[in-house]
N, C-alpha and C positions, 0 to 999 in steps of 0.2 A: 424518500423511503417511508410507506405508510407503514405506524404502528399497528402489531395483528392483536386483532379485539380480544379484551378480556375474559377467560372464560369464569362461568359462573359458579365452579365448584371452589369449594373454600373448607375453612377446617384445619385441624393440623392432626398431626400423629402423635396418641397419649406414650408412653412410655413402656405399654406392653404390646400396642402393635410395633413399633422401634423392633423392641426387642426379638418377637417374632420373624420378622423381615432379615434382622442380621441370622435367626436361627436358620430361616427356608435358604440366606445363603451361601451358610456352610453346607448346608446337606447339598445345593445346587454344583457348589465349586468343586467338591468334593466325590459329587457324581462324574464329573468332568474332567477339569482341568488338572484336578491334582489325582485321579483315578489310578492313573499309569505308571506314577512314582512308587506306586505300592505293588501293584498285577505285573509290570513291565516282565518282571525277572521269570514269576510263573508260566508266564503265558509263551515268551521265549523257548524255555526250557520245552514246554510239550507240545507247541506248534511247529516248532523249528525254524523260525521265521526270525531275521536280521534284527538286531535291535535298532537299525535305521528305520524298518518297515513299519514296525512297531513304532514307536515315536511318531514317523511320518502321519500315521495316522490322528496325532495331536492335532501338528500341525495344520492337516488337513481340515480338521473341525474350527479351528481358529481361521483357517482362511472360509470357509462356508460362514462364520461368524461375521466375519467382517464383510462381505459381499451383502448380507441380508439385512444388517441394521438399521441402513437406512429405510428400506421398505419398513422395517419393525417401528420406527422411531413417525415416522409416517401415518402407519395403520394405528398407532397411541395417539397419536395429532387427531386422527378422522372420525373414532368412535368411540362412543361415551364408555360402551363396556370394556375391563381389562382383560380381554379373553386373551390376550398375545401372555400375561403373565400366568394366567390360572391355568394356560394347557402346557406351561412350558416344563414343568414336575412329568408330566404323563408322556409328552414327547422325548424327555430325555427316558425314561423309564422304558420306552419300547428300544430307544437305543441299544441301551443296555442289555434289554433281552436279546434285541440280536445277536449284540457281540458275544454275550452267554451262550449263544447256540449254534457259534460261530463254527464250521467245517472245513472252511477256506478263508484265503486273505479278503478275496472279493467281498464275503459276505462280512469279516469282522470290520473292512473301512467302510462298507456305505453303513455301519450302524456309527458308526465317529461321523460320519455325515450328517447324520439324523441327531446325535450328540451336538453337533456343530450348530444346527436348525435349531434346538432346544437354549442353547446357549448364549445365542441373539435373542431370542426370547424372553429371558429370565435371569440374566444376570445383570450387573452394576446398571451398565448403560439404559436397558429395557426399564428397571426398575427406578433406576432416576427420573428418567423421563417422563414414568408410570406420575411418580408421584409429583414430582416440579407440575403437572397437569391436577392433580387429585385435587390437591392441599394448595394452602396459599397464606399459612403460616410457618413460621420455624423450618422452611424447606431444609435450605441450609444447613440447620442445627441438626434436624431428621439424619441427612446426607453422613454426617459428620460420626453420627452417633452408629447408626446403621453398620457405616463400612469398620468402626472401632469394634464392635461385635463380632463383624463377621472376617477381623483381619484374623482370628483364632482358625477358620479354614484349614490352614495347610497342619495346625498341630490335632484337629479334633479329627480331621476325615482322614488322617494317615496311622491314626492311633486306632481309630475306631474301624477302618480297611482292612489295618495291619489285622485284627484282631478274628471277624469274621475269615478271614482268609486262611491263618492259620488252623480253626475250625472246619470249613468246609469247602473251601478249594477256588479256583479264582472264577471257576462256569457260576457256582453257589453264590458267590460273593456278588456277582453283578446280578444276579435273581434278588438280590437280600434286599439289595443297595435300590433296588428299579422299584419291589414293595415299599419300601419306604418314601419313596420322591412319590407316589403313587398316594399314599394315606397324609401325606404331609404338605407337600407344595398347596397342590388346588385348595383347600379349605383354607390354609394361613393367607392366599391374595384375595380368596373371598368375602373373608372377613376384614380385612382390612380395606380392600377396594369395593366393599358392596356399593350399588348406586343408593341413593338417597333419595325420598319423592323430590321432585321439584328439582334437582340436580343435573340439568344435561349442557350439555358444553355447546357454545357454537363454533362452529367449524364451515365458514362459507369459500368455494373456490377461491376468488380473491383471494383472501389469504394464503392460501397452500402459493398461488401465481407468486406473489407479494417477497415471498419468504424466498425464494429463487432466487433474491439480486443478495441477500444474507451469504451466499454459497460463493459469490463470487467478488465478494468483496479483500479488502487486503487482511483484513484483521481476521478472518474467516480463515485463510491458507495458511496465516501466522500461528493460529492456534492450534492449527492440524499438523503445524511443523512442530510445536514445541511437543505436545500431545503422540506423536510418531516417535520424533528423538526419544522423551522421555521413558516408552517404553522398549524401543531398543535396547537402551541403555541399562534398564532395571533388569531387563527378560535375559538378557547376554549374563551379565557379570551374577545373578542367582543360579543361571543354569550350570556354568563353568567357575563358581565358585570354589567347589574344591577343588581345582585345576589350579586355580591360582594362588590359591594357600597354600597347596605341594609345591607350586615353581618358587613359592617364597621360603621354601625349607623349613615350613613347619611341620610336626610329626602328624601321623596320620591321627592320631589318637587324640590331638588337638584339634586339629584339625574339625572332626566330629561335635566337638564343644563350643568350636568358635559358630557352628553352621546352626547350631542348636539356640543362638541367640536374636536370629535374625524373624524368626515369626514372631518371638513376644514385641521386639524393638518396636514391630510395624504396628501393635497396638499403644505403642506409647507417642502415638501421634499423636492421640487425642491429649495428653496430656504435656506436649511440648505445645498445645496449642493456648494451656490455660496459664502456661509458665509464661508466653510470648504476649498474652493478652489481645484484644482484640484486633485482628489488621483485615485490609482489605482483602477478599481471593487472590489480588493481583501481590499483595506483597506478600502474604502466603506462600504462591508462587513460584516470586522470587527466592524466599527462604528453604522452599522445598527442593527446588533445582539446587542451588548454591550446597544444603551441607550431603546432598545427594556427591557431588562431586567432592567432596572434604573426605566422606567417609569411603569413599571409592581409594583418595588417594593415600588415607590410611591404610585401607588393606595392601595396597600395593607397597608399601613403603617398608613397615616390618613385619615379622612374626610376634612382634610385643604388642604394636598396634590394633592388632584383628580385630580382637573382640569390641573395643571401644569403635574399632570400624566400621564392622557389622552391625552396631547396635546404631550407630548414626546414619548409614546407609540406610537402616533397618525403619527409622524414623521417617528421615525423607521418602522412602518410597512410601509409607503410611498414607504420609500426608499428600502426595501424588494422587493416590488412590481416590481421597474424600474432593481434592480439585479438579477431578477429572468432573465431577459432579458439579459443585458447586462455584466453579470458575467461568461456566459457560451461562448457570443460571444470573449472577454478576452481570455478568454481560449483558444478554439478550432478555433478561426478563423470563415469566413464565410463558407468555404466549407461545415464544417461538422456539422452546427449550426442546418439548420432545422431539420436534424437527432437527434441530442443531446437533442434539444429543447423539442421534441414530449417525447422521451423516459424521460428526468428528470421530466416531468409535471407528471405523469403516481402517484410514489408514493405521492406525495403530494395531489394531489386532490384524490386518494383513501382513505389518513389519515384524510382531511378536510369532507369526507363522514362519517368518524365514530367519528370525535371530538366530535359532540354534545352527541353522545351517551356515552363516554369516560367521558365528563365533567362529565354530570347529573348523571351517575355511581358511581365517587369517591365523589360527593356533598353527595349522597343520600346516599351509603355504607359508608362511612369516616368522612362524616362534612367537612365545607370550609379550615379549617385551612390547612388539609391533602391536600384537591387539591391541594389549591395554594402553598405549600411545593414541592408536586409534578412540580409543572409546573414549579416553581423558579427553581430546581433541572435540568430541560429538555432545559431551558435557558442558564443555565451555562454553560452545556456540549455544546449547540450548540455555546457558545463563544468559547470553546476549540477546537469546530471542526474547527473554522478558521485557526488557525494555522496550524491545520494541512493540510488544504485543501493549504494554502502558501505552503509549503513544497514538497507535494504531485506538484503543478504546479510547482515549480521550477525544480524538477526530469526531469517531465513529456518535460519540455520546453529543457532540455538536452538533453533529448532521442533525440526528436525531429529533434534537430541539428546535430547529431549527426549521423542518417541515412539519 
């Protein structure tokens, strides 16, 4: 397996683009994925449309996500400009105007389409990729710090939704929300992704050819399986969260306080990382999966547990988040990162399109007991796949040396 040649760009990201980057993506996530937790109810109410339909349309955009990333992951490998991040603000923003001027269901899903398009574009995956390519310092640290910024998402764009919406209506609100990804995204990747004189990447066929036997190797499927599970796992047990708090007879009014601990938790990743001290991605990993399941089996165990549940859950999935990033670059290196990047995103946000449909299936056919059996079952396994994925990279890392 020939290594894919170095590209020339270098550098690293100071501490106000960082910060930037996690700002452009909460206002991204916030355009998106977490939109509907806020509008769902409005929009219900005066279209008259199923709260499946509604949802569905999430879904939908998560599965058009995962279908396009590899092409996205791709087209970041093959040319020097970052045009795939700088248009991805204005592509969600016509989204949005659709769905704002939406008359029928037709017309509000192909803008969650267009949402969907924008989303492989401009979020984690795209933007890892973006940068693992950019820079060729502190990627990692970058990755790490980024997604501790923008793990605030679901508490800033649900505050700041909430708040517009109340004022001027849910049509108004995705007009508000479109201006803003409008004046905001494209300038913030501009500046951070300008080209530099003398900065151009090489990108020769061979390599793209090269990078093809990467896809099919064993360590490759391992990754996409732990990377799948993991977010099953995370996407199920958030969405029917308080599902499971109520089957555990906690009060409703707890309930609300226990759910309320779970967005700061996921920024105290970054600081279980500095309490653990330095470890490999891979044993990272391992620690991310393992109290991922701990804090899982705390919430299912009591109504005294929750909160310390939540907030461990709440960590694990943190740190999921920042390895989804820098566990691949670990591996492969920069060369072949934006490649890797696009294609590992691909099953996971196809599975994160059918979780809610998965959950609410084994609740409705089985009772809670059965899920959460199942999902503690799907946890386990994904702690065994770390080992194996160790294993699988130590191979992988001899070959390597070896031609």
């Amino acid at each position: 397996m020939k290594p894919l040649p170095q590209s020339i760009e270098s550098g690293k990201l100071n501490f106000l683009e960082v910060l930037i980057l996690g700002i452009a993506q909460i206002i991204l996530w916030g355009g998106s994925y977490f939109l509907l937790s806020v509008l769902a109810k409005d929009i219900i109410a005066e279209m008259s449309w199923s709260y499946q339909q509604v949802y569905g349309c999430l879904s939908l955009a998560l599965l058009v996500s995962g279908l396009l990333l590899p092409l996205v992951g791709r087209t970041i490998q093959q040319t020097d400009r970052n045009a795939v991040l700088l248009f991805s603000g204005l592509v969600m923003a016509m989204g949005l105007i659709i769905i704002g001027s939406s008359s029928n269901f037709l017309m509000f899903a192909s803008g969650w389409v267009i949402i969907g398009t924008a989303m492989a574009m401009g979020l984690y995956d795209a933007l890892f990729a973006a940068i693992g390519k950019r820079y060729s310092f502190n990627v990692a640290k970058s990755i790490v710090w980024i997604t501790l910024v923008s793990s605030l998402a679901p508490s800033v764009s649900w505050l700041f939704t909430s708040y517009i919406l109340d004022s001027f209506g849910w049509r108004n609100t995705c007009y508000i929300y479109a201006i803003l990804l409008i004046i905001t995204i494209f300038p913030i990747h501009m500046h951070v992704f300008k080209n530099k004189a003398g900065n151009k990447s090489i990108i020769k066929d061979e390599t793209l050819e090269s990078s093809v036997e990467l896809f099919r190797s064993k360590l490759y499927y391992l990754l996409s399986a732990n990377f799948t599970l993991g977010a099953v796992i995370t996407t199920t047990i958030i969405i029917h969260l308080i599902e499971i708090l109520l089957h555990g007879k906690t009060e409703m009014s707890m309930v609300l306080i226990v759910v309320s601990f779970l967005g700061p938790s996921q920024a105290m990743a970054r600081v279980m990382e500095l309490i653990i001290g330095k470890r490999t991605a891979i044993e990272m990993s391992f620690i991310s999966t393992t109290i991922i399941f701990f804090g899982m089996v705390m919430i299912f165990a009591s109504p005294i547990l929750a909160i310390p549940g939540v907030i461990v859950f709440g960590i694990g999935n943190g740190m999921r988040s920042v390895l989804r990033g820098t566990l691949p670059l670990s591996v492969y290196g920069r060369d072949n990162y934006a490649l890797i990047i696009g294609r590992l995103a691909r099953m996971p946000l196809l599975a994160q399109a059918t979780a809610p449909f998965l959950g609410g299936y084994l609740i409705q056919q089985f009772g809670m007991v059965f899920f959460l059996c199942v999902i503690s079952f799907m946890a386990i396994v994904n702690i065994f796949l770390i080992a194996l994925i160790k294993q699988a990279i130590e191979q992988y890392k001899l070959i390597s040396i070896h031609e």
